[in-house]
C-alpha positions as CSV (number, residue, x, y, z in Angstrom):
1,X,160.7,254.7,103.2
2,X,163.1,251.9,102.6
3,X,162.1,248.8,103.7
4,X,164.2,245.2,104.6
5,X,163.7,241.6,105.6
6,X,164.4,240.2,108.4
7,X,163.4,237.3,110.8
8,X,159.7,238.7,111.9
9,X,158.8,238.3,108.3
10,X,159.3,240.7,104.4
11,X,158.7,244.5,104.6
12,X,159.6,245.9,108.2
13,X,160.4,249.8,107.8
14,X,164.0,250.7,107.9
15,X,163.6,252.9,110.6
16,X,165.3,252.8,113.8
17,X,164.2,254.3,117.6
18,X,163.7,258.3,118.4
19,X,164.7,259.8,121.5
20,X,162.0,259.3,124.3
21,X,162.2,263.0,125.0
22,X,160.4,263.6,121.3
23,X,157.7,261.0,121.9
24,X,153.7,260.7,123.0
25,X,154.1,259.5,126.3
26,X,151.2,256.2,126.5
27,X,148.5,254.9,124.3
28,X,146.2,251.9,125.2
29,X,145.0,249.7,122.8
30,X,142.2,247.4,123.0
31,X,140.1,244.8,121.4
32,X,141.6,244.6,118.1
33,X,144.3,242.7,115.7
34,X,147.3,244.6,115.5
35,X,149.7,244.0,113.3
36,X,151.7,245.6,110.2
37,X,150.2,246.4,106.6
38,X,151.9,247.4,104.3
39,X,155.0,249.0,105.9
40,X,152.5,250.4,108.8
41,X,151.8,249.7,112.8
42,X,148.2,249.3,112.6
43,X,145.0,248.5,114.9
44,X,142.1,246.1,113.1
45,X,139.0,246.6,114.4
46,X,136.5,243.3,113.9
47,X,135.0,245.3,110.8
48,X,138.5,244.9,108.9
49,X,138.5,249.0,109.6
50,X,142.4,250.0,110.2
51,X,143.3,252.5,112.1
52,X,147.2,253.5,112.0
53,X,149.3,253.8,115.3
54,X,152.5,256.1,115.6
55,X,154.3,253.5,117.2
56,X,158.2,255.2,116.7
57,X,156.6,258.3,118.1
58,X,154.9,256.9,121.8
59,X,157.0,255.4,124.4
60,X,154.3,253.0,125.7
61,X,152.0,251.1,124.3
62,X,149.2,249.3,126.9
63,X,147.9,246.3,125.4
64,X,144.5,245.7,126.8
65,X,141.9,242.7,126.8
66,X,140.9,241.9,123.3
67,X,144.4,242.3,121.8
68,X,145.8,240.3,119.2
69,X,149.5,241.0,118.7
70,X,151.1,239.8,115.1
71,X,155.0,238.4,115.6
72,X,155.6,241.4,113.0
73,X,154.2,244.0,115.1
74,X,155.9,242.8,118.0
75,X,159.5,242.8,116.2
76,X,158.5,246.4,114.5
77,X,158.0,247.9,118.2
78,X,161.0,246.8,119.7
79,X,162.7,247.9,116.4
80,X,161.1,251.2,117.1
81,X,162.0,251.2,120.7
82,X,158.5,251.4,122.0
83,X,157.6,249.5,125.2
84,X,154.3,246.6,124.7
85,X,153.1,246.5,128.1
86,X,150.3,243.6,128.6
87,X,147.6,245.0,130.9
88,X,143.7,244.6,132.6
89,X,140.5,246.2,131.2
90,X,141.4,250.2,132.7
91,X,145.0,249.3,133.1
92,X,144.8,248.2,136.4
93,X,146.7,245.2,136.2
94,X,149.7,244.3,135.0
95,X,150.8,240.5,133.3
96,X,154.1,241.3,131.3
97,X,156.1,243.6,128.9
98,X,158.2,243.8,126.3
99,X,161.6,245.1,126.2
100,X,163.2,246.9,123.5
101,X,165.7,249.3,125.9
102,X,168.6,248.1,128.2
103,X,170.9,247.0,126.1
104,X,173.9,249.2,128.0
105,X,175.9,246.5,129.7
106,X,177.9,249.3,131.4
107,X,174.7,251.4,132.4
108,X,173.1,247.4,133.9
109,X,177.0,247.1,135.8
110,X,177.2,251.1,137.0
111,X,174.1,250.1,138.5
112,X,174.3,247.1,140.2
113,X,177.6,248.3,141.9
114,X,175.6,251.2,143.6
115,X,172.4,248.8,144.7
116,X,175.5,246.6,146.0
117,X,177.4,248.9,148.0
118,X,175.5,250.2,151.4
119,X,177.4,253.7,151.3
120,X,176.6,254.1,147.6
121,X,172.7,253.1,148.0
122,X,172.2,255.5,151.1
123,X,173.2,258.1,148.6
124,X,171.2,257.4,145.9
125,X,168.2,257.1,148.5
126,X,169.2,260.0,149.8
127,X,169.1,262.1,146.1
128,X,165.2,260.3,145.8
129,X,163.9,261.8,149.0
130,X,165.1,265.0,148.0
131,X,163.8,265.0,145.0
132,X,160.7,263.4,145.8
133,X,160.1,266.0,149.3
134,X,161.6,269.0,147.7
135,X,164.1,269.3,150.9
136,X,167.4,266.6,152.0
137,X,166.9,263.5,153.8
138,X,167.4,264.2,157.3
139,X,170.7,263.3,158.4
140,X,172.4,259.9,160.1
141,X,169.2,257.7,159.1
142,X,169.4,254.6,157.7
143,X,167.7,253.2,154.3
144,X,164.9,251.6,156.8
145,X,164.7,254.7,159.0
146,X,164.1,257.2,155.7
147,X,161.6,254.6,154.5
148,X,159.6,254.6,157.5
149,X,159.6,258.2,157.7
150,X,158.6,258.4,154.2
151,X,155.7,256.0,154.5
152,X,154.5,258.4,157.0
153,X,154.6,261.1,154.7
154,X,153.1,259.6,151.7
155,X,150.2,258.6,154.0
156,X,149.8,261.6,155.3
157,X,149.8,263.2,151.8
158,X,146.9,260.8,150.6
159,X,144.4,262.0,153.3
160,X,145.2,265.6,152.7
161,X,144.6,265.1,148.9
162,X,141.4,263.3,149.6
163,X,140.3,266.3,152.0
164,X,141.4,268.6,149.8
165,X,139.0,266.6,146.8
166,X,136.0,265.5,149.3
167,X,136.6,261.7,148.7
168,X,136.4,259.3,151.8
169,X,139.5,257.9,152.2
170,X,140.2,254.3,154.3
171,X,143.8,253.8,153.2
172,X,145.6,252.7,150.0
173,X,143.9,248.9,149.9
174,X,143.6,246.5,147.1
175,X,143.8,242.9,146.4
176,X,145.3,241.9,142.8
177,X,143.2,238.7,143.2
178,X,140.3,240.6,143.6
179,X,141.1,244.2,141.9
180,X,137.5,245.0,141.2
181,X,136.4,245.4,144.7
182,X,138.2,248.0,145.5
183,X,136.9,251.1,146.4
184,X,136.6,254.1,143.7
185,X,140.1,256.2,145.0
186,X,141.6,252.9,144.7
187,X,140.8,251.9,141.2
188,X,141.8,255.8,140.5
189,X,145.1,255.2,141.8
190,X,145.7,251.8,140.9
191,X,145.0,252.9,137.0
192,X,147.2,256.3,137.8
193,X,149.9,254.6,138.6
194,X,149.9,251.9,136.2
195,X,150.5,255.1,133.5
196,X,153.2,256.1,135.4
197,X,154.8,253.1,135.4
198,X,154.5,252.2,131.7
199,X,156.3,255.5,130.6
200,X,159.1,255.3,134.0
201,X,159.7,251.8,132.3
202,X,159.9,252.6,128.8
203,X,162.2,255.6,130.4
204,X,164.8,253.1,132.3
205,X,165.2,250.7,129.5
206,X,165.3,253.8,126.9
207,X,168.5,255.1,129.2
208,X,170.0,251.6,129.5
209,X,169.3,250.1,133.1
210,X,167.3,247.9,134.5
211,X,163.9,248.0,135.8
212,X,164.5,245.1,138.7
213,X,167.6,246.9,140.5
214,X,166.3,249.0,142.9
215,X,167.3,251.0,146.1
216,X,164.5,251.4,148.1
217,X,162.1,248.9,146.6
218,X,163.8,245.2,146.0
219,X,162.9,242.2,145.1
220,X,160.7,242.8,142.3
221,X,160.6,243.1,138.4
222,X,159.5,246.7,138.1
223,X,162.0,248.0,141.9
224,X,163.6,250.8,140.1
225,X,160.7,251.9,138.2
226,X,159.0,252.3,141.3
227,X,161.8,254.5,143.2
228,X,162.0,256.6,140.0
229,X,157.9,257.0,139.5
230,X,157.6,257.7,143.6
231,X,160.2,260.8,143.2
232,X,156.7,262.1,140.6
233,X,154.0,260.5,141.6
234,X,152.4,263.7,143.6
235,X,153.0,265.8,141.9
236,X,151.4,264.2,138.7
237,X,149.3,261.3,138.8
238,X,148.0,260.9,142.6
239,X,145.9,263.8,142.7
240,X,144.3,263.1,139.5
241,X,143.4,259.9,140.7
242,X,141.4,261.8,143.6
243,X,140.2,264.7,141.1
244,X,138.9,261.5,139.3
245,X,137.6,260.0,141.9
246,X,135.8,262.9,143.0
247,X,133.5,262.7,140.4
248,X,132.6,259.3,140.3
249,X,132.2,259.2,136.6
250,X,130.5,255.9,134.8
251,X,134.2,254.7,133.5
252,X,136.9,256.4,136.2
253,X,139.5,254.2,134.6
254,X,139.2,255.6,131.4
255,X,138.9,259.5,132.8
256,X,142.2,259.1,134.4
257,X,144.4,257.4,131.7
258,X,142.6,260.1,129.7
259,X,144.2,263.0,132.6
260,X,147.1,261.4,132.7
261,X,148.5,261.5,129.1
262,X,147.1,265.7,129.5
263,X,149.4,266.2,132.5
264,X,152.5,264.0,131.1
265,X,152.4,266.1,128.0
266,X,152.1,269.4,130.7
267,X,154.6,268.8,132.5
268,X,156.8,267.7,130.2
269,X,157.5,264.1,132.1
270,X,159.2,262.3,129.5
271,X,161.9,265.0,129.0
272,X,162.9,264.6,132.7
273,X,162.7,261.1,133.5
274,X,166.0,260.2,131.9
275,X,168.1,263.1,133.1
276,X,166.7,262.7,136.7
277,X,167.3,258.9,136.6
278,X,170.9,260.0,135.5
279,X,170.9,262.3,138.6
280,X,169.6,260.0,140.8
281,X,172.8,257.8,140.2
282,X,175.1,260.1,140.0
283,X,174.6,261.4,143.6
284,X,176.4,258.1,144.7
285,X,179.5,260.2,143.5
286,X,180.8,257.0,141.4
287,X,181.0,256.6,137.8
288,X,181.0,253.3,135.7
289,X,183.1,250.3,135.8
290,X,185.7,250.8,132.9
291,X,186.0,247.7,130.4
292,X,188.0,244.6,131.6
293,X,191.3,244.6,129.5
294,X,190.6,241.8,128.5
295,X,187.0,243.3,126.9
296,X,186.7,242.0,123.1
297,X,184.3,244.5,120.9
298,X,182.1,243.6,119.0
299,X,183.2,242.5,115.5
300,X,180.5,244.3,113.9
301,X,179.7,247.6,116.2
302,X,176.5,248.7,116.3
303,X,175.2,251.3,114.0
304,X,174.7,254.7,116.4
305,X,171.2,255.9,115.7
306,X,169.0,259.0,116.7
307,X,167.7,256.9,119.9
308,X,168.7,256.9,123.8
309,X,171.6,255.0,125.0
310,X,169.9,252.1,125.9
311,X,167.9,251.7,122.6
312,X,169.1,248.6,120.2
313,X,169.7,250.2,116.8
C-alpha cells in the first residue's frame, strides 16, 4: 500500500473513499485511544492491546465515552469517507460529527432551490409520505395538513407495535437533560434511532447534500436526515426497539445497536438510501442549477475516485 504525507502527520495510506453501497453500515467504539499505527485505523485498549478497525469499509463510526481520537485518525477517516459521530454511553445522545461527504456544490444548490420553493417542497413531501405509507399523500393538503395527519399515524403505529410486543406504552417521551429516566421503550428507541441516523447521515453527505436542508423537518442540523430516516424507520429500527424492549435485557442499549447493524445488513439499507434520497428529489420534477457563465473550474480538478458523488477524493 503506498503511503504519503500530508498535513495530519508522515504515513497516511494512499487510499481514497468506497462507495457506501459496499460498506458495514455502523460500528461503535468505546473507551480506548484510537489512532493510526503503522499505516492502520486502530483502537488501543488501556493494556496497549490494538485491535484494527476497517475504517474505508463502515460508513459510521460512533465514538462513545472513553474515546480518545488522534488528529491522524481523524484526517485518515474523512480521507476514507467514513462519518465520526460523537455520542452517549448506548448511543443515546448525540454532541457532534464529523464530515467527510458534501462536497457537491451543485447537489447543496439543487437542494436548497427545492426547500425554497413551496410548489417544489409539497412535492418532495409528497414523494416521503409515499414512500414512508406505502400509498400517495392524499390530495390538496398542505405541508402542515400531511404532517398532522402523519403524526397521527406514526402514533398510532407506536401503540400497535407495542400491543403487538406486550410493552406498556405512555407515548414517545424523553428529556435530553435527563435521558436516563426514561422509560425502557424509550431508551430502545432513542438508541434505535440514533443508528439510523448515523448511517442516513453518512448516506446524505456520501451523495453530496446536506443534512440541515430539510422539507418537513427545519430548523435543525440533522432536518433532512430525519425526513430521509422517517421514510424507514418502521419498517427497520422501531420495532426492534420494542422487540428489545420486550425483553428487558440487563444492557437494552447494547441489544438494539447489536439488531440494528443485523437488520441494516438484511435489508440491505445502505444500498437504498442514496438512490431513494435521489428519488425523493427528483419528484419535485426539477433538475440542477446549471453553472453561472461566469463559473471558473478549478485549476487543478479533482482526481475522480471509486467513492459517491459527494465524497472528497
Amino acid at each position: 500500500m503506498n503511503t504519503h504525507r500530508n498535513s495530519a502527520g508522515p504515513m497516511l495510506p494512499d487510499i481514497g473513499p468506497i462507495p457506501i453501497k459496499e460498506r458495514h453500515s455502523i460500528l461503535f467504539v468505546e473507551r480506548c485511544h484510537v489512532d493510526v499505527r503503522d499505516g492502520a485505523f486502530v483502537m488501543i485498549d488501556k493494556d496497549g492491546v490494538r485491535t484494527h478497525i476497517p475504517v474505508g469499509g463502515t460508513a459510521c463510526l460512533l465514538l462513545e465515552p472513553g474515546v480518545r481520537l488522534s488528529h491522524r485518525a481523524a484526517a485518515l477517516a474523512a480521507k476514507v469517507g467514513t462519518l465520526l459521530v460523537w455520542v452517549g454511553e448506548g448511543g443515546v445522545r448525540l454532541y457532534s460529527a464529523g464530515q467527510p461527504g458534501g462536497a457537491r456544490s451543485d447537489k447543496l444548490l439543487y437542494q436548497a432551490k427545492l426547500a425554497l420553493d413551496d410548489g417544489l417542497r409539497l412535492k418532495v413531501v409528497r414523494k416521503m409520505y409515499a414512500l414512508r405509507f406505502k400509498e400517495e399523500a392524499p390530495s390538496r393538503r398542505s405541508i402542515d395538513q400531511l404532517r398532522g395527519i402523519e403524526g397521527a399515524r406514526v402514533k398510532k403505529t407506536y401503540e400497535l407495535l407495542a400491543k403487538r410486543y406486550g410493552v406498556t406504552w405512555k407515548g414517545r417521551r424523553y428529556d435530553q437533560a435527563e435521558w436516563d429516566n426514561a422509560d425502557l421503550p424509550n431508551r430502545c428507541l432513542s438508541a434505535a434511532t440514533a443508528c439510523l441516523y448515523g448511517v442516513t447521515e453518512a448516506a446524505i453527505l456520501a451523495a453530496g447534500y446536506a443534512p440541515a436542508i430539510g422539507f418537513i423537518h427545519t430548523g435543525k442540523p440533522l432536518s433532512f436526515v430525519y425526513d430521509i430516516a422517517d421514510i424507514v424507520k418502521f419498517d427497520t429500527v422501531v420495532p426492534i426497539a420494542f422487540k428489545t424492549a420486550a425483553l428487558s435485557p440487563r444492557n437494552p442499549e447494547r441489544k438494539v445497536r447489536q439488531a440494528c447493524r443485523d437488520v441494516f445488513r438484511e435489508s440491505r439499507l445502505l444500498d437504498r438510501l442514496i438512490p431513494m434520497t435521489n428519488d425523493v428529489l427528483a419528484a419535485a420534477g426539477d433538475t440542477p442549477p446549471e453553472p453561472a457563465p461566469e463559473a471558473v473550474p478549478p485549476a487543478i480538478p479533482n482526481k475522480r475516485g471509486m467513492g459517491d458523488d459527494g465524497h472528497r477524493g
